[in-house]
N, C-alpha and C positions, 0 to 999 in steps of 0.2 A: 390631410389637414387635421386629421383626429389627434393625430400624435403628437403633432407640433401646439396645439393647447390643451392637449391633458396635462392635468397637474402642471401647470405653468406657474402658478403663482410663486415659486420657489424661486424661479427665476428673476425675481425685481431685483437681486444684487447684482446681476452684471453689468460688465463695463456696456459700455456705448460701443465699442466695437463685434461683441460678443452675440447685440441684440442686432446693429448692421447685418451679422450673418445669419442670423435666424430669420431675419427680412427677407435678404436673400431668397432663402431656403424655403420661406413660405411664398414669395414671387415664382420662385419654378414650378413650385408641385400647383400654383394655381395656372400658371402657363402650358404644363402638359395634361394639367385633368383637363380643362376646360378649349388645346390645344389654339391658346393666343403667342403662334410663334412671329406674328408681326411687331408684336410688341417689344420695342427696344428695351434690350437689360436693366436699366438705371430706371424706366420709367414704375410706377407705384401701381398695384392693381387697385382700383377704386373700389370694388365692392366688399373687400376686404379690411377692415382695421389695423392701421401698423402695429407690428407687434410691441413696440412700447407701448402703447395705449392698450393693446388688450391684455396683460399684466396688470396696468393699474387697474382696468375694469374688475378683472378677477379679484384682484384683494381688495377693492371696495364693495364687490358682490358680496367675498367672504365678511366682511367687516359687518356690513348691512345682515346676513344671517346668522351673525353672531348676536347683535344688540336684539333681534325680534324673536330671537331663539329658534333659529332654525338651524345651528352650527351642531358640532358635534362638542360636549363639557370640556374638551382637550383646547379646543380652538377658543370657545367662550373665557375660559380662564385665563387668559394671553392678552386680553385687551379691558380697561375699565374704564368706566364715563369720568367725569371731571366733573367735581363738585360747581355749579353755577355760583359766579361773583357775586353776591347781594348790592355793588354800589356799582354796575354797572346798568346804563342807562337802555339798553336794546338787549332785552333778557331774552327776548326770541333769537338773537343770535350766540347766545352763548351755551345754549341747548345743545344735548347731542355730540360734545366736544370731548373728544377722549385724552387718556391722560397719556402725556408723552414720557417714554422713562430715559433714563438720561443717557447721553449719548455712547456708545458703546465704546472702549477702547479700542478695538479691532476693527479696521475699517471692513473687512466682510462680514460683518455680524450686524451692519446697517441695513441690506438688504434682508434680516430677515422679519417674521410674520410681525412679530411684538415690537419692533423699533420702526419699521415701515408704515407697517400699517395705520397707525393712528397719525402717521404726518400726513398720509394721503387722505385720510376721512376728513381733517381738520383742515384743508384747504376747498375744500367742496362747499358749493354755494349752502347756504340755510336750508332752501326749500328741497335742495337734492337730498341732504341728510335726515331731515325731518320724516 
């Protein structure tokens, strides 16, 4: 299980079927470490996070260690806050909101840290960013 989410975060660009197999891949190695061979194929280990969601966890981890400085200056310089609206009415929600840079021409270059990452901070409720 180590292998499969070290340095994962790299991995937010792949397809949907790329991350199916890395699903996969983490369902088996939790069905023979923990030897659940009653468990039918297609069914989801529960105490495990699908590996979609633990990629976005990881680079909102990352994101969240960058803003309170606990990132490494390589990672901090990759992402910057967003100046708050002055003529917006709920100024606690426009806290915290990073700046998106503009869409990249390459669609593989969507997945990475600087273009992802602040779409995923920026959907995150207020008080999880805060």
């Amino acid at each position: 299980m180590y292998y499969i989410d070290y340095c994962n975060a790299p991995l937010t660009g792949l397809t949907k079927q790329n991350i199916q197999k890395l699903q996969k891949l983490q369902n088996n190695a939790v069905r023979f470490i923990f030897q659940l061979n009653g468990k039918r194929k297609w069914e989801h280990i529960k105490p495990y996070l699908p590996v979609e969601y633990r990629l976005k966890f990881k680079i909102a981890l990352l994101v969240f260690k960058c803003l309170n400085n606990l990132a490494p200056e390589y990672l901090k310089s990759l992402i910057a806050l967003r100046e708050p609206k002055r003529e917006s009415m709920r100024l606690d929600d426009d806290f915290y909101i990073l700046k998106v840079p503009k869409r990249p021409n390459l669609s593989n270059t969507e997945g990475s840290f600087t273009y992802a990452a602040p779409r995923l901070w920026n959907i995150l409720p207020y008080n999880l960013r805060s």
